[in-house]
C-alpha positions in Angstrom: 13.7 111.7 62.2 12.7 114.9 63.4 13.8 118.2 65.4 12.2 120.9 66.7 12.4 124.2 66.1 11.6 127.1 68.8 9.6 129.6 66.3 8.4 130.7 69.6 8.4 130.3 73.2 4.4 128.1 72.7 5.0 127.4 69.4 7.0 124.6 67.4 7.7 123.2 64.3 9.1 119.8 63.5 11.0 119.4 60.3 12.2 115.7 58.9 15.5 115.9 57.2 15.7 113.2 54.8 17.9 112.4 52.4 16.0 114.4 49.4 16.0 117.6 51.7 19.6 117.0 52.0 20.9 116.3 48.5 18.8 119.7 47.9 21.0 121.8 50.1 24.4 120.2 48.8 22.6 120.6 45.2 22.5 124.5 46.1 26.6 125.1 45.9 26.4 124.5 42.2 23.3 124.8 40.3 24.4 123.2 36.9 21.1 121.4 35.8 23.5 118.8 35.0 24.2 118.3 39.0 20.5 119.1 39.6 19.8 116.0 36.8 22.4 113.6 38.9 21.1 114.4 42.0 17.5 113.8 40.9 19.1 110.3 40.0 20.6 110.4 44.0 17.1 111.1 45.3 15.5 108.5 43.4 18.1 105.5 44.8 16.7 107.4 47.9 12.9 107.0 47.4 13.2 103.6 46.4 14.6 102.6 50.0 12.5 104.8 51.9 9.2 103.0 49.9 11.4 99.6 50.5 12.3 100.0 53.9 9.5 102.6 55.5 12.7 104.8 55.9 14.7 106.8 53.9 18.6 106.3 54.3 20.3 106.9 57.3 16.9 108.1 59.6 18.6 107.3 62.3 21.2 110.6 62.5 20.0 113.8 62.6 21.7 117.2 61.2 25.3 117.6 60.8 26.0 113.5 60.8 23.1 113.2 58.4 24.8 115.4 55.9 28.1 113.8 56.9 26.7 109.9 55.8 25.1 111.8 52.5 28.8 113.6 51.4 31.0 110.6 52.4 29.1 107.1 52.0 26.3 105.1 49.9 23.4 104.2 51.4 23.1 100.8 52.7 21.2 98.0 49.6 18.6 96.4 51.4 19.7 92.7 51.3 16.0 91.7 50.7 15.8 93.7 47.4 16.2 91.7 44.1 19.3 91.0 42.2 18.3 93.8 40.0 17.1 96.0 42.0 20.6 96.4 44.2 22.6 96.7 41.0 19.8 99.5 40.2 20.6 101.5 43.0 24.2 100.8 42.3 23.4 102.8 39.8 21.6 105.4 41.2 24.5 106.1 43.8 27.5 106.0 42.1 30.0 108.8 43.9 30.7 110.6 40.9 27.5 112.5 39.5 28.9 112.8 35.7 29.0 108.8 36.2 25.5 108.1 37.1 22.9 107.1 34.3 20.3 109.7 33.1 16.5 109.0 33.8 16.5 107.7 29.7 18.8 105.0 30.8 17.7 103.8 33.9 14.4 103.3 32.1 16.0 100.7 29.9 17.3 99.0 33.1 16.6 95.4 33.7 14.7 96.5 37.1 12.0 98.8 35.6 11.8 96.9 32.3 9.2 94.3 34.2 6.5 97.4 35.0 
C-alpha cells in the first residue's frame, strides 16, 4: 500500500509501510537486542506471508490502522499453507516477544527441517 508524500509542490515520494517497517518503529521504544531478536522473529512470520501471499499482512490499511492491526492482532495464517507451516508462524507471532522461539529453534522446526 502506498502514500504520498509532498517533498515538494512537483515532487513526490511514495513510501510502502509494511509490516517490517512497522515492527521497526514499535522496535525503537526499547532497543533491548533481546526485543530487536523477537521482532526479527515477528518480521520473519511476516516475510513468509508476503512471499506466500504476494502481500505482506494487513496491505490493505494504511498508517495509523496499519500500526493499530500490528499492536493489537496476529496476522491472518493463510489457510492454503501446510499443517506445519501455520503452526510455524504460530510460532513466529506469539503476543509475548520473551515467548517466541529464537532463530536456533525455529531452525529445528518441523517446517524448515525439509530444506
Amino acid at each position: 500500500m502506498f502514500n504520498q508524500l509532498l517533498v515538494h509542490p512537483l515532487l513526490f515520494i511514495e513510501t510502502c509501510f509494511s509490516c517490517l517497517q512497522l515492527m521497526h518503529a514499535v522496535m525503537q521504544r526499547d532497543n533491548s537486542s533481546d526485543l530487536a531478536l523477537a521482532v526479527d522473529i515477528w518480521s520473519l512470520g511476516c516475510t513468509i506471508i508476503e512471499m506466500f501471499t504476494g502481500k505482506p499482512p494487513w496491505s490493505e490499511y494504511e498508517g495509523a490502522a496499519a500500526m493499530f492491526k500490528v499492536m493489537r492482532d496476529t496476522p491472518p495464517i493463510p489457510e492454503q499453507l501446510s499443517s506445519e507451516g501455520k503452526d510455524f508462524l504460530r510460532h513466529c507471532f506469539r503476543r509475548n516477544p520473551a515467548e517466541r522461539p529464537n532463530a536456533l529453534m525455529l531452525l529445528d522446526h518441523r517446517f524448515v527441517k525439509h530444506f
